[in-house]
C-alpha positions, -999 to 999 in steps of 0.1 A, spaced: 57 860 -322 25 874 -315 11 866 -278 -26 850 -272 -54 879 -262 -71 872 -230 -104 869 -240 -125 882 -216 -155 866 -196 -180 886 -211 -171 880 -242 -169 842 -237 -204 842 -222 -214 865 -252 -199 836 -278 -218 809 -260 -250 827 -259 -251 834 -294 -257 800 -300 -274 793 -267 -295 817 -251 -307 794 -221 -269 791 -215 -260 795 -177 -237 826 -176 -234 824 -139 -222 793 -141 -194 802 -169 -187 832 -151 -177 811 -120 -155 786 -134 -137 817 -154 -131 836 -120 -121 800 -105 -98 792 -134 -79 827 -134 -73 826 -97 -57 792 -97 -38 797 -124 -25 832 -113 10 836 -113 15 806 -141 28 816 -174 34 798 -204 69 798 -221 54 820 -246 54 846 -216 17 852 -216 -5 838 -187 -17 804 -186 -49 810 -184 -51 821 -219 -47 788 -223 -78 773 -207 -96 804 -221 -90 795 -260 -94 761 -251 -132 765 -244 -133 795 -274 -127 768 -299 -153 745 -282 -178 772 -289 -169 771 -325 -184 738 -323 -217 753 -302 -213 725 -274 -228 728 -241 -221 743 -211 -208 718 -190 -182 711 -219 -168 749 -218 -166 748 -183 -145 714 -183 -124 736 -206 -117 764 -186 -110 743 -158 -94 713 -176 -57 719 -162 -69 730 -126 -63 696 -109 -35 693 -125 -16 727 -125 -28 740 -90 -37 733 -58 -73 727 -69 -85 693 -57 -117 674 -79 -135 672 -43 -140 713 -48 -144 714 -83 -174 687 -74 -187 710 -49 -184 744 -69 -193 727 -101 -213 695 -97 -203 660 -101 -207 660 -138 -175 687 -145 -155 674 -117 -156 638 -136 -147 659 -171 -117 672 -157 -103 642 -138 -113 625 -173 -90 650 -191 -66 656 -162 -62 614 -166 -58 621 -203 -28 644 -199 -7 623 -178 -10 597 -206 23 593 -222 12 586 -254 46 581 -274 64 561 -247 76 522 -255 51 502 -272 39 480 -244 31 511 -220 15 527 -249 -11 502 -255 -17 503 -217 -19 536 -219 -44 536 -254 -66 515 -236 -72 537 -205 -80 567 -235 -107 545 -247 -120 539 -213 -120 574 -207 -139 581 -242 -167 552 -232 -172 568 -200 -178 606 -219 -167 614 -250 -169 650 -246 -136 643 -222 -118 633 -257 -135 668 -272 -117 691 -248 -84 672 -254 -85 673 -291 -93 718 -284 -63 715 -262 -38 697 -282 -52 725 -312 -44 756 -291 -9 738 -280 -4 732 -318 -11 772 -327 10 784 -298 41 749 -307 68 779 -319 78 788 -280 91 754 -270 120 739 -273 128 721 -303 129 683 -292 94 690 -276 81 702 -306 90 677 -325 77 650 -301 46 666 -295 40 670 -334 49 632 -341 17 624 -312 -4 643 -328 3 633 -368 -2 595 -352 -27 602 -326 -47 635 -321 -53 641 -357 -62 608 -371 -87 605 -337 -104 638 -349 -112 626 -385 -124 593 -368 -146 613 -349 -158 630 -380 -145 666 -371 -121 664 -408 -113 702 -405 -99 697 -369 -79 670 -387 -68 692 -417 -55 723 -388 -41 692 -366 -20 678 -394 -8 711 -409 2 720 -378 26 686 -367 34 688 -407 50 726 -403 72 713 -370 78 676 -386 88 691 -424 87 729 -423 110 724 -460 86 706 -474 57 724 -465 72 754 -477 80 740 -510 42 734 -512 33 766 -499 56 785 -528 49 768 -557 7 775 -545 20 811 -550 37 801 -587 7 787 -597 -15 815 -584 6 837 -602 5 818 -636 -34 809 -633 -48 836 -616 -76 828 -588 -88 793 -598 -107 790 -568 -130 817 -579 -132 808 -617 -140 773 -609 -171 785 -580 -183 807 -609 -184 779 -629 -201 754 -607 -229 784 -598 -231 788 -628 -249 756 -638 -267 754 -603 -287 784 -617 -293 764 -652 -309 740 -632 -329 763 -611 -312 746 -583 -309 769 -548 -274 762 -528 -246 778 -512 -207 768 -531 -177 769 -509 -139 766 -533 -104 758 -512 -73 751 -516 -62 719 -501 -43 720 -470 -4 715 -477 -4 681 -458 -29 667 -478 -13 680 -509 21 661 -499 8 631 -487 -12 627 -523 24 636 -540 40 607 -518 10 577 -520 12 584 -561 45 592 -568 37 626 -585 55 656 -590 34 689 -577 28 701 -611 17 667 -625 -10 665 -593 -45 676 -607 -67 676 -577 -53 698 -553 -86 721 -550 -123 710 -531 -151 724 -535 -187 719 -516 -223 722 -527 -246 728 -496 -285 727 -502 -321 716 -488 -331 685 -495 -313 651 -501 -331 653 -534 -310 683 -541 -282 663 -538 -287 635 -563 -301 668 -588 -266 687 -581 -248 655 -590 -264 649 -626 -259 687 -631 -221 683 -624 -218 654 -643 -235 667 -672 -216 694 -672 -180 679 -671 -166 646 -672 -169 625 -643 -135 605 -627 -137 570 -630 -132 552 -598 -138 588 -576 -175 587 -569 -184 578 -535 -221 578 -522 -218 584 -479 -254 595 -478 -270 559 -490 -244 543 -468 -233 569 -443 -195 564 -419 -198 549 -387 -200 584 -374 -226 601 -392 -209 614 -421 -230 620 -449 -221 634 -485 -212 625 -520 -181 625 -532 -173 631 -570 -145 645 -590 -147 658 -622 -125 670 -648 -132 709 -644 -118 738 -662 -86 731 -680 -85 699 -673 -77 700 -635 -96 675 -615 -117 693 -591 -130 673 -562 -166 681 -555 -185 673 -522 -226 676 -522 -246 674 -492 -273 692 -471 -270 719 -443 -285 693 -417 -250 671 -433 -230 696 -432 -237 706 -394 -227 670 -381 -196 669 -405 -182 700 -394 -186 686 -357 -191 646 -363 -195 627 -331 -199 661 -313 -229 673 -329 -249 652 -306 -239 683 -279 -242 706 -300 -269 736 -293 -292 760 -317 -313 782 -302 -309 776 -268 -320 738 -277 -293 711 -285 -297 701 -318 -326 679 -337 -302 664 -364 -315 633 -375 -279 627 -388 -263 630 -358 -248 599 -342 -256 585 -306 -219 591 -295 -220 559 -268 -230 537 -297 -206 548 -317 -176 548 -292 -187 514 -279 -190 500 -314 -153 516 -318 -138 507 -283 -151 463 -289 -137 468 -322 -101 473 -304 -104 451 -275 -110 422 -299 -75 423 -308 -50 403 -295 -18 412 -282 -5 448 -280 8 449 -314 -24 441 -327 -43 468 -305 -19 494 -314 -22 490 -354 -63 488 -343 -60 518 -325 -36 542 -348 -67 541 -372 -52 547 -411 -17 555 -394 9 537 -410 20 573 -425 60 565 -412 81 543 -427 103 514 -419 138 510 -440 146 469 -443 176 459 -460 179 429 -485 206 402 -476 230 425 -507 225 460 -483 198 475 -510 172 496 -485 133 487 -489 110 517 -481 79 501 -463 50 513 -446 50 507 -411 31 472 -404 46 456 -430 52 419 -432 81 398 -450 54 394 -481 54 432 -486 90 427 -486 89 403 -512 61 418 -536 82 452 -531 111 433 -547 94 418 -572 60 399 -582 74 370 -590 94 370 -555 64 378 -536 43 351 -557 66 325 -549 74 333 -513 74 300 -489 93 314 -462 113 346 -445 144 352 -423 145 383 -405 184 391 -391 192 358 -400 160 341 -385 132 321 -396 98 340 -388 63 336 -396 55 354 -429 31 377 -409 58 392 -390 56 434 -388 96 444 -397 108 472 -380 138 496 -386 164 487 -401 163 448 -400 174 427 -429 149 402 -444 158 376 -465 129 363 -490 129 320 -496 113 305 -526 99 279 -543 90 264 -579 54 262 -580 42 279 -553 12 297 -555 -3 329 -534 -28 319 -511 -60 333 -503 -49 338 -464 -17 361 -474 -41 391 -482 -45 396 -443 -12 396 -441 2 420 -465 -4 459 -458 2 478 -491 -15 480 -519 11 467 -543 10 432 -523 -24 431 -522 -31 438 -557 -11 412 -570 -24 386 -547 -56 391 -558 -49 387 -595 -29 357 -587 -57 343 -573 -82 354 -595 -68 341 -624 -60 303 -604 -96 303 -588 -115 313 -616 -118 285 -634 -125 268 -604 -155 293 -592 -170 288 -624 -174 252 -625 -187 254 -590 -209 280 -602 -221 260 -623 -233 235 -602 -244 256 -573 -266 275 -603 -278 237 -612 -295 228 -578 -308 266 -575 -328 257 -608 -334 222 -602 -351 238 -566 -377 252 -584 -381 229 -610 -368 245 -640 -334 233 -658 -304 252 -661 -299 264 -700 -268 283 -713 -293 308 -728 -308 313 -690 -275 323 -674 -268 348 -705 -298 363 -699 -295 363 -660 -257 376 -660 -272 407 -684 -300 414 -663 -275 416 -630 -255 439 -654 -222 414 -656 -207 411 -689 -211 374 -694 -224 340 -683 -187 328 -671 -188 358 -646 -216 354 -633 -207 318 -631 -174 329 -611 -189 355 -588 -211 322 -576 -185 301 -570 -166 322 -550 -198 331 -533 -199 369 -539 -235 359 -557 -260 337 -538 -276 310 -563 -310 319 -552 -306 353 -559 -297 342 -598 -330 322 -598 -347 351 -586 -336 378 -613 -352 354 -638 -381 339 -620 -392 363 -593 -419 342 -579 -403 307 -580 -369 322 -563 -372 311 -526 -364 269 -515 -383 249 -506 -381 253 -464 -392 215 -458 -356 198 -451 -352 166 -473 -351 128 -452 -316 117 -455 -326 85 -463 -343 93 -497 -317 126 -504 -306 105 -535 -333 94 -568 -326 69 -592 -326 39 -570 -348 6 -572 -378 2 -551 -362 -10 -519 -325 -5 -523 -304 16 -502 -275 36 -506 -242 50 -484 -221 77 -494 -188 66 -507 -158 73 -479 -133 78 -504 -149 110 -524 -177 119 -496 -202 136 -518 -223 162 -509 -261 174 -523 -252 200 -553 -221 180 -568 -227 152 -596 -231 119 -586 -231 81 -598 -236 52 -581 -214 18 -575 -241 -11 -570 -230 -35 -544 -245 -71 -529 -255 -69 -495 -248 -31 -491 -270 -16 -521 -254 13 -538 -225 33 -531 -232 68 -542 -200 88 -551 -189 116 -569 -185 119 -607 -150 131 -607 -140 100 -579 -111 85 -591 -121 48 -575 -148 49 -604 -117 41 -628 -118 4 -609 -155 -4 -623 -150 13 -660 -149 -24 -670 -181 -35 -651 -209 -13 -666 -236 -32 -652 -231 -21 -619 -233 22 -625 -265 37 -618 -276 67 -630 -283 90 -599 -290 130 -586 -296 145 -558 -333 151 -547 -337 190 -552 -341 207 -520 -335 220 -483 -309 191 -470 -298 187 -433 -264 187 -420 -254 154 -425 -237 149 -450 -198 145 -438 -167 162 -452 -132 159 -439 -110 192 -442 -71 191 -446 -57 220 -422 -24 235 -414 -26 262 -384 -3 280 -369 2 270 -330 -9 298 -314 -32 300 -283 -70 303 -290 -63 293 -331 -85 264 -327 -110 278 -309 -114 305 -331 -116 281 -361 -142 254 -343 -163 292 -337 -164 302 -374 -177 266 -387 -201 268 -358 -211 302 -369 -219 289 -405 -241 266 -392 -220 233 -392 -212 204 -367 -175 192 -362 -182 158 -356 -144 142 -356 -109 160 -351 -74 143 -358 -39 158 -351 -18 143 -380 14 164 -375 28 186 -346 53 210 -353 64 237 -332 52 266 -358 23 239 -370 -1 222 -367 -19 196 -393 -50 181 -385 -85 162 -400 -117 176 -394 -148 161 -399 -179 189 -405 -212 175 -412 -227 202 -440 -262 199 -463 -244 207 -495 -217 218 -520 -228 251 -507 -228 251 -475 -194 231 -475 -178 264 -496 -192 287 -473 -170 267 -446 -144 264 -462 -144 299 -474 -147 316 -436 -119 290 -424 -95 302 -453 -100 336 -444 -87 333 -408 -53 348 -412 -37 317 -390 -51 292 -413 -21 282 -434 -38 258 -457 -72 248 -463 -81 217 -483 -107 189 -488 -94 158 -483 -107 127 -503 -89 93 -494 -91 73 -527 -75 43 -498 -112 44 -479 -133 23 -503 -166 8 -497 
């Protein structure tokens, strides 16, 4: 194995310059003197120095043109740590900015990152401490775990393996978080070569094969794409690759393909000027071949969370391969190559004006609340491992058969991995021979056992619960197909009060037109996509009467909410059916209390079918209503601390009052209870009940009507 060059000061200071002329050489200079006399004497178990460690370590931070402090921190990084060097005289030398980079990193080291569980999320949450305090502290750890990964060969073979497993779960999925994907792509090739050297070999020979059968396609394919760039008169700069061999298994894995049946092993980049350019490359490309359905992803008119901007397309290229194209500016470009660390980065002696480039403590403050929200250190681990659920857990079903799972999955994902039908009708799970929560995450080698039920149902909570895609999938279209009808009836009536709002009546024709001009196929989806609120009524109205599409603001008096009535006469809501502004109504005339106003589909109205005298015709008055109006909810929760809480925050959130609470049934896994929420209207009630459902400790969600509470 070939040993590391000692690059030399000058030409560190030379690298550094290039890109930053106003760069402080003295100050390089002295930490590279200071570094090589602490570390001299050390060696690596390669048998070359140490500090040709530290030394490529802040080489292949000046690939990513950061500042100085930064390559200092890197050439000093293992001081503290390795030798007698103390952060008091690293402050004094160096200022009080590097001394707090290398305890940072020195902090980082002595993490054990693949210890048990419970220290590991301790030790995950002093990492993100660290990376709020500085992120450039993470920046010199990702360069070091790189080097370590080039140089992995000279240790022993249980170390390599450990130290490849960290960085396949931590180091590399950190780096594409941070937006740095070709760090990732090296990161993961890397652990991938120690972790399945067979595999990646296999990948790497039949590359050769198809070379040798195809010729360059690389080359042909960048020819092609220049090609009709020039047609369009279009200026940019094409870049063709292979796929790195990770990549290339882990898409052969997820899909189930063979290497040969896998189309879209090569990428390709357009680079140009403008964002114009971009959107002009992008109908050329498309012109030219055939785009791939469901492959087009726009990240420049909604950008990642760290900065990352480009469009994504593949097309169906020469021969029929898929070739994956990405399109985006220089200015992109700059701040994808170094994501979060572009905001360090330098030009010119000046650090970079990229208007792409994110404020770093936003971004890792945004990212660090994110993971203290969770609960528990389960639940902060699968937070913090990103996209990680790359290993698998083996589960056995109670006849021995094994059940490949990602990791994270529950006794559901057991159950739809089985079958659909199992999974649909899933009530319950033993694990080992115990009864647990369906949301439990099954480790190795357990044995789950899947309980089931005639006529149950998937409910709209399990999609939390389930992590693969299989589960999730079929959930959905169970629930589609149950709801639907469902949404559109009360999309029909939440599209009623919308029209009646601005004084206009709802017509057949009117939603046919409305559901074309939104570009939905017909009236019943458009009449769904309300119901289950992924439309707002208003913005319905809107489409077809631009100026008449805002409510009224003025809130309605609750005491004349209802027309139809006689001069004088009152009315109550009924307390069997508790009607709500937006649903049908009729009402129950009564003497001495007036008129009792209940819903059309009530089934107490079948006790005055004989007594037509009494009904009177009534609606609701079209409007803004208050929260008033009374609904009781049906819930089953799991007994957990802070359930409630949580539950009593999201109906506050949607701007609703809890006025009454009942326990009706205590169990040690459950709880039952009545609530009473005061709402304005059918609306606003599934809105409620629609962020309640969603809480993944919500077992059941329904609204009760008690046909024994009659006027």
């Amino acid at each position: 194995m070939a040993l590391d060059r000692l690059i030399e000061v000058d030409d560190l200071v030379e690298r550094v310059h290039a890109y930053n002329p106003r760069s402080d050489a003295e100050l390089i200079r002295g930490a590279y003197e200071y570094g090589e006399n602490m570390h001299a004497g050390q060696y690596r178990r390669s048998g070359e120095p140490y500090f040709t460690h530290p030394v490529a370590v802040a080489s292949i931070l000046t690939q990513m043109r950061l500042d100085d402090a930064t390559i200092v921190t890197a050439l000093l990084h293992d001081t503290v740590e390795d030798t007698r060097s103390t952060y008091a005289e690293i402050s004094g030398r160096f200022g009080t900015q590097i001394a707090e980079l290398v305890d940072g990193v020195t902090k980082l080291t002595n993490l054990q990152l693949s210890s048990s569980e419970t220290k590991q999320a301790e030790n995950f949450r002093k990492l993100f401490m660290a990376m709020s305090k500085d992120l450039r502290v993470i920046l010199v750890k990702l360069a070091d775990r790189l080097h370590n990964m080039r140089t992995i060969k000279s240790m022993h073979i249980d170390k390599q393996v450990q130290k490849a497993r960290e960085t396949m779960d931590i180091f590399a999925p950190l780096a594409g978080r941070m937006g740095m994907q070709w760090m990732r792509d090296e990161l993961e090739d890397l652990a991938f070569a120690v972790l399945n050297p067979e595999g990646r070999n296999s990948i790497m020979r039949r590359f050769i094969r198809l070379q040798r059968e195809t010729g360059d396609v690389v080359k042909k394919i960048t020819a092609d794409i220049r090609t009709e760039l020039k047609k369009t008169g279009i200026e940019a700069e094409v870049q063709g690759r292979a796929k790195k061999p990770y990549s290339i298994w882990r898409k052969m894995q997820e899909k189930g393909l063979s290497f040969s049946r896998l189309s879209d092993i090569y990428g390709f980049r357009i680079l140009v000027d403008s964002e114009a350019d971009c959107y002009r490359v992008l109908g050329a490309m498309h012109q030219r071949w055939r785009a791939v359905p469901g492959r087009f992803k726009d990240y420049i008119s909604q950008p990642k969370s760290n900065g990352y901007r480009s469009i994504h397309t593949t097309v169906s290229g020469r021969d029929g391969r898929r070739v994956e194209i990405q399109i985006r500016t220089f200015q992109m470009h700059d701040v994808a190559e170094a994501g979060v660390a572009a905001h360090w980065s330098y030009k010119d002696g000046v650090p970079t004006e990229n208007p792409f480039a994110v404020d770093p403590t936003k971004w890792v403050a945004a990212l660090t609340e994110r993971f203290q929200n969770a609960e528990g250190d389960d639940e902060f681990l699968e937070h913090v491992k990103l996209e990680m659920y790359a290993d698998q857990v083996f589960c056995f079903t109670p006849k021995g058969d094994v059940v490949k799972l990602p990791r994270g999955a529950t006794p559901l994902d057991f159950a739809y991995a089985i079958h659909t039908r199992i999974g649909d009708s899933c009530v319950g799970a033993k694990v080992d021979g115990m009864r647990v929560p369906l949301w439990t995450r099954l480790k190795n080698g357990q044995s789950c056992e899947i309980m089931t039920a005639t006529g149950q149902r998937p409910q709209s909570t399990w999609i939390d619960i389930v992590v693969t895609g299989r589960a999730k999938a079929a959930i959905r279209r169970s629930l589609r197909e149950e709801d639907r009808e469902r949404f559109v009836r009360l999309g029909w009536e939440l599209a009623r009060v919308a029209f009646e709002n601005v004084g206009k009546r709802i017509t057949q024709k009117a939603l046919d037109t409305a559901a074309k001009q939104m570009g939905l196929v017909t009236s019943d989806e458009l009449l769904a996509r309300l119901g289950s609120a992924e439309l707002a009524a208003r913005k319905v109205v809107q489409t077809l009467y631009p100026d008449l599409g805002e409510a009224p603001t003025d809130e309605i008096d609750a005491s004349r909410a209802v027309i139809g009535l006689n001069p004088g006469q009152t009315f109550e809501r009924a307390r069997c059916c508790q009607p709500v502004p937006g649903e049908r109504i009729v009402g129950i005339s009564y003497r001495g209390k007036g008129v009792i106003v209940h819903a059309i589909d009530c089934p107490v109205l079948e006790d005055y079918q004989d007594e037509p005298d009494r009904w009177v015709d009534l609606h609701w008055h079209s409007g803004t209503h208050p929260a008033v109006h009374t609904v009781r909810l049906d819930l089953t929760i799991s007994n957990d601390a802070g359930v409630l809480g949580r539950i009593c925050t999201l109906i506050g959130e949607q701007g609703a009052n809890i006025s009454d609470l009942q326990f009706i049934d205590r169990k040690p896994d459950f709880y039952r209870l009545f609530m009473d929420v005061d709402l304005r209207d059918a609306e606003h009630l599934h809105a409620v009940m629609l962020a309640v459902e969603a809480e993944t400790h919500v077992a059941s969600l329904s609204r009760h009507r008690d046909i024994d509470r009659k006027p």
